[in-house]
C-alpha positions as CSV (number, residue, x, y, z in Angstrom):
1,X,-12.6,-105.6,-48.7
2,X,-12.5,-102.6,-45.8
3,X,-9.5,-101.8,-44.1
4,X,-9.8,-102.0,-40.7
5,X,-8.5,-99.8,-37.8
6,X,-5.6,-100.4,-35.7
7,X,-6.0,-100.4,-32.1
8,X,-3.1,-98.9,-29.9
9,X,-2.8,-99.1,-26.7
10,X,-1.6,-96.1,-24.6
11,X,-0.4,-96.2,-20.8
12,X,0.4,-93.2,-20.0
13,X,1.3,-91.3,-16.0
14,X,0.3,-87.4,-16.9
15,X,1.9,-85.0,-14.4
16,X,0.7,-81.6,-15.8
17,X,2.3,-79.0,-13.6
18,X,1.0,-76.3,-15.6
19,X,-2.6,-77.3,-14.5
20,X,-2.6,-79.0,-11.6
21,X,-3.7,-82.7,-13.3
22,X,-2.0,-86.0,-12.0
23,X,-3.4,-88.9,-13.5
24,X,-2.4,-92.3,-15.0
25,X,-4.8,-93.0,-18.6
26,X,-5.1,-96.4,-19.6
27,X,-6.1,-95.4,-23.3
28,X,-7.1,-97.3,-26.5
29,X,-6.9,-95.5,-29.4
30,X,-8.3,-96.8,-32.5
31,X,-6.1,-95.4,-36.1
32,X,-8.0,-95.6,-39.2
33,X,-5.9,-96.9,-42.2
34,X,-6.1,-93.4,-43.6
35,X,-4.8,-91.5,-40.6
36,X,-0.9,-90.7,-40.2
37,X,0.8,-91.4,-37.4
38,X,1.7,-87.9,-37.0
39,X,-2.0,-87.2,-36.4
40,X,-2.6,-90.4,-34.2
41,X,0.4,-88.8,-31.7
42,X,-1.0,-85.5,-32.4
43,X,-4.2,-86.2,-31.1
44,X,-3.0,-88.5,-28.2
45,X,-0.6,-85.2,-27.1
46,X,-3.9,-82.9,-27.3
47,X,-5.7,-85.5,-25.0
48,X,-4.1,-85.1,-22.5
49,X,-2.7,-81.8,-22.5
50,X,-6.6,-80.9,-22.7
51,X,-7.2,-83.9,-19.9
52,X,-10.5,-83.0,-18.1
53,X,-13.8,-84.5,-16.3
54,X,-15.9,-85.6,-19.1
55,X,-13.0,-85.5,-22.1
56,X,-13.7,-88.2,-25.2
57,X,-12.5,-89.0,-28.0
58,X,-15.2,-88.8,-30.7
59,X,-16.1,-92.2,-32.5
60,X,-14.2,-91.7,-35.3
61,X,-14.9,-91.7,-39.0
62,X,-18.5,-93.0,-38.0
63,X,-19.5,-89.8,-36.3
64,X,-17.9,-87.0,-38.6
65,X,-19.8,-84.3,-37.6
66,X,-18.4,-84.6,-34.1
67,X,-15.2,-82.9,-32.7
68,X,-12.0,-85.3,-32.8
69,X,-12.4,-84.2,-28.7
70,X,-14.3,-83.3,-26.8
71,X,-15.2,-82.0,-23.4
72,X,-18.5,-82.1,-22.4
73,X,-20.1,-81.3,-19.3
74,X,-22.9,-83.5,-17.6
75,X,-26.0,-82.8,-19.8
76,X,-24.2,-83.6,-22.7
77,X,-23.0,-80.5,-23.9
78,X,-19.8,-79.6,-25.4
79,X,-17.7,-77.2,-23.5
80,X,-14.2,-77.5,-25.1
81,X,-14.2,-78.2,-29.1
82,X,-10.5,-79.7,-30.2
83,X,-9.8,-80.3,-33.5
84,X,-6.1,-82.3,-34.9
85,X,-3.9,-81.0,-38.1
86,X,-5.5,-78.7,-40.4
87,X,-9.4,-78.8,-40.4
88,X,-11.2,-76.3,-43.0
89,X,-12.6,-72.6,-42.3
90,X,-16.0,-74.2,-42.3
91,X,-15.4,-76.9,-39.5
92,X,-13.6,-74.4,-37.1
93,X,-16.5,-71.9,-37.5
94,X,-19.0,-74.7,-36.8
95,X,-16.9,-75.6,-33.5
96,X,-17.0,-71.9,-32.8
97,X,-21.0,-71.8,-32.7
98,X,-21.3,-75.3,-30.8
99,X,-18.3,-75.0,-28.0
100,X,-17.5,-72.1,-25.5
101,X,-14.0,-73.2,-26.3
102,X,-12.3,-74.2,-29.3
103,X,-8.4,-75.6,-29.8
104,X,-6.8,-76.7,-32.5
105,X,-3.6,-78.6,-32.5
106,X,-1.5,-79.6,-35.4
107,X,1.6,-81.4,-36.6
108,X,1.5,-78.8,-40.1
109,X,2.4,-75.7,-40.9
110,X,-0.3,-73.2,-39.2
111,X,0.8,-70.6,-41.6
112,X,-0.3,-72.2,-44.2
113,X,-4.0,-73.1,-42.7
114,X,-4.0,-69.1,-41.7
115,X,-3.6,-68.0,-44.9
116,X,-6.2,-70.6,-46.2
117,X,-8.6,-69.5,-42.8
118,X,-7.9,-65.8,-43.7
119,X,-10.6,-64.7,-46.0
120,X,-13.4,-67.2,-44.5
121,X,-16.2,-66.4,-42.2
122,X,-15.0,-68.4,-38.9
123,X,-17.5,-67.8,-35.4
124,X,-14.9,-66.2,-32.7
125,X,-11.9,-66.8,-34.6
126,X,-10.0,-64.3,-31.9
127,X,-10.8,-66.9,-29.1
128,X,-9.8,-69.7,-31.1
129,X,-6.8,-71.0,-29.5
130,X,-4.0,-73.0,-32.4
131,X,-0.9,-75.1,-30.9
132,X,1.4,-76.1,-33.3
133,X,3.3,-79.4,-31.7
134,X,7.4,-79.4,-32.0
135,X,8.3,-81.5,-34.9
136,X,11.5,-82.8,-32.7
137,X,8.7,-84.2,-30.1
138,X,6.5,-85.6,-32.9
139,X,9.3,-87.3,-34.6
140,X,11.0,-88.7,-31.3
141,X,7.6,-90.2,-30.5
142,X,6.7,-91.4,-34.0
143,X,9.7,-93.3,-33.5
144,X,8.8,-94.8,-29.9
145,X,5.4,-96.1,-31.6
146,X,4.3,-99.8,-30.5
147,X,0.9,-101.0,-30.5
148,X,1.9,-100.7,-26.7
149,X,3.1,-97.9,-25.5
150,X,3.8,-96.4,-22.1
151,X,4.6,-93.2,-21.5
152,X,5.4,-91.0,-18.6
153,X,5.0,-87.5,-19.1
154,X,5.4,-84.2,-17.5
155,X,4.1,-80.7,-18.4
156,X,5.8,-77.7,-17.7
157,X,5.4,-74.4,-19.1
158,X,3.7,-75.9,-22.0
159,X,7.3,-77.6,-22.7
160,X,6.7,-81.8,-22.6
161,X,9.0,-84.2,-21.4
162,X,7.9,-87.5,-22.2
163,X,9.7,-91.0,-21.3
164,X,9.6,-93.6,-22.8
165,X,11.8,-96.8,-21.8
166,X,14.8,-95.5,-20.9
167,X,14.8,-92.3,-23.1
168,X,13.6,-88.7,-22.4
169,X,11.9,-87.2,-25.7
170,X,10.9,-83.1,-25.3
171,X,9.7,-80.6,-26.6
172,X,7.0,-77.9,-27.1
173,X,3.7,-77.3,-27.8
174,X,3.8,-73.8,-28.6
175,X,0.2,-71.1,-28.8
176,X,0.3,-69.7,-32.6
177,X,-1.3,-66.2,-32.3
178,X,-4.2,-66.7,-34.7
179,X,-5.7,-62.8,-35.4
């Protein structure tokens, strides 16, 4: 028998100061069996700090050659490539032949996927841009997690402050210098 995915349910008012977005997502965010809910919030937090015209989440284990996100403009093609956790050398330089821009955020240690990136062939690895998300955020967040969730968060000098109910959870999402 298959597992099947759990659908959550994110309301969430976005106030990114830091880019001049406003808006209020109603999102539904499907989490295979096999993905942690450090990645599910990881991927959530890169949604909408990447928040533009034409963003999407891809389709999931069904479509693996797409990017987890993506940002594509109105002929279909993919202007920002985002990627969650730790993808391999391969993947990244694929993104980096396909997308004019490629991000990468993860919940892991980017050390770690640095070293295993550093001997690999990877397309524009300078202009690859890595974000490594606070693990005080993550965890506070983890910890908030319902099925339904709402969420009011603010952007400020890439620091996040993010309430939920009656309590404030913040903390960063910080650029890793990657060459």
């Amino acid at each position: 028998m298959a597992l099947t995915s759990t659908i959550y349910q994110f309301d969430i008012d976005l106030a990114d100061h830091d880019r001049g977005v406003y808006e209020h997502l109603d999102l539904r965010v499907a989490r295979h069996p096999s993905e942690s809910e450090d990645y599910l919030v990881t991927r959530v937090l890169a949604y909408c700090l990447e928040y533009t015209e034409g963003i999407a989440f891809s389709k999931g284990l069904s479509s693996p050659e797409d990017p987890t996100i993506a940002v594509r403009d109105l002929t279909g093609a993919i202007h920002t490539w985002v990627e969650i956790g730790a993808p391999d050398a391969a993947r990244v330089h694929k993104a980096g032949k396909a997308a004019g821009r490629v991000a990468v955020y993860t919940h892991k240690d980017p050390g770690q996927m640095l070293r295993l990136w550093a001997n690999e062939r990877i397309h524009r690895l300078d202009a690859l841009e890595l974000y490594r998300v606070d693990r005080v955020l993550l965890d506070g967040l983890i910890a908030a997690l319902d099925r339904r969730v709402a969420w009011s968060m603010s952007i400020n000098d890439r620091e996040l402050y993010v309430a939920v109910g009656d309590r404030t959870i913040e903390g960063r999402v910080a650029r890793v210098p990657v060459g």
